[in-house]
C-alpha positions, 0 to 999 in steps of 0.5 A: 130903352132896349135895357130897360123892356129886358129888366120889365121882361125879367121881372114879369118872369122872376115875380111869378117864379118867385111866387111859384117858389113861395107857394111850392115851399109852403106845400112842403113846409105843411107836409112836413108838419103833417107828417111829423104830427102823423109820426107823434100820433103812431109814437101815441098808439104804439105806447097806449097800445102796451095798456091795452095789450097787456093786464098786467101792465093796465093794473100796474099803471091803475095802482101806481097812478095812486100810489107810485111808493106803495108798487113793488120794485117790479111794479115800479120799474114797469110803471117807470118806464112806461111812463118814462116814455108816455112823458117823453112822448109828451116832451116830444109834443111839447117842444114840436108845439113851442117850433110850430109844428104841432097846433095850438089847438091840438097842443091844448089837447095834449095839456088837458091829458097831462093835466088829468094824468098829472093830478094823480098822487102817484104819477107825482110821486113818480115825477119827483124820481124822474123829472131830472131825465126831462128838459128843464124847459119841459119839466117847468111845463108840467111843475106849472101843471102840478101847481094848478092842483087839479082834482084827479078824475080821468080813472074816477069811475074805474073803481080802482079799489077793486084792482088786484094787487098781482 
């Protein structure tokens, strides 16, 4: 009888310590997932943050998002790299998204921003030369998006003709 009040007692401590434990571990899985999302959203700022910082690079980028082929060597190494790490900040999304981190909803997000990006001819043209740096699981993420064949928009009231060629 003895043993078996000593075996209650010890569950009716180890249940609420397990619960205990279980509650303390979500918190933390939570922060963390917090954090990792805060770390996406500075690594996002500090790329857009080149656009706006310097003219140069914002007409580089509006006349290579035409046409990637028709940029100057110069241009075309600029334009690369910078979009080189615009898609591996968007890899990046992708694979925290797919490990649970980031949100569906703010997954979805994300692809409607590729998907504007994407539809211009020379951010494509410029894929075509760079998709073999990407995960072949990313790189079937955006050829899925390249195959919706979405009209470009995102810079249809920029009047990008007017942009000055240096």
């Amino acid at each position: 009888m003895i043993a078996a009040v000593g075996q209650l007692a010890a569950v009716l401590v180890g249940v609420p310590s397990l619960i205990y434990l279980a509650i303390q571990i979500r918190g933390q899985t939570k922060e963390r997932r917090q954090a990792a999302v805060n770390a996406l959203t500075v690594h996002w700022a500090e790329l857009t943050k080149a656009l706006h910082d310097s003219a140069e690079l914002s007409a580089i980028y509006l006349r290579g998002v035409q046409s990637f082929s028709d940029l100057d060597a110069v241009s075309k190494l600029r334009f690369s790299a910078f979009n080189n790490t615009f898609f591996k900040n968007f890899q990046a999304m992708y694979f925290s998204h797919r490990n649970g981190i980031l949100t569906a909803s703010s997954w979805r997000e994300i692809e409607r921003t590729m998907s504007d990006l994407i539809a211009y001819p020379g951010i494509r043209q410029w894929w075509e030369t760079r998709k073999h740096w990407h995960s072949e699981e990313f790189s079937r993420v955006v050829e899925e998006i390249i195959t919706k064949g979405n009209e470009p928009k995102a810079y249809a009231t920029y009047n990008l003709d007017a942009i000055p060629k240096s």
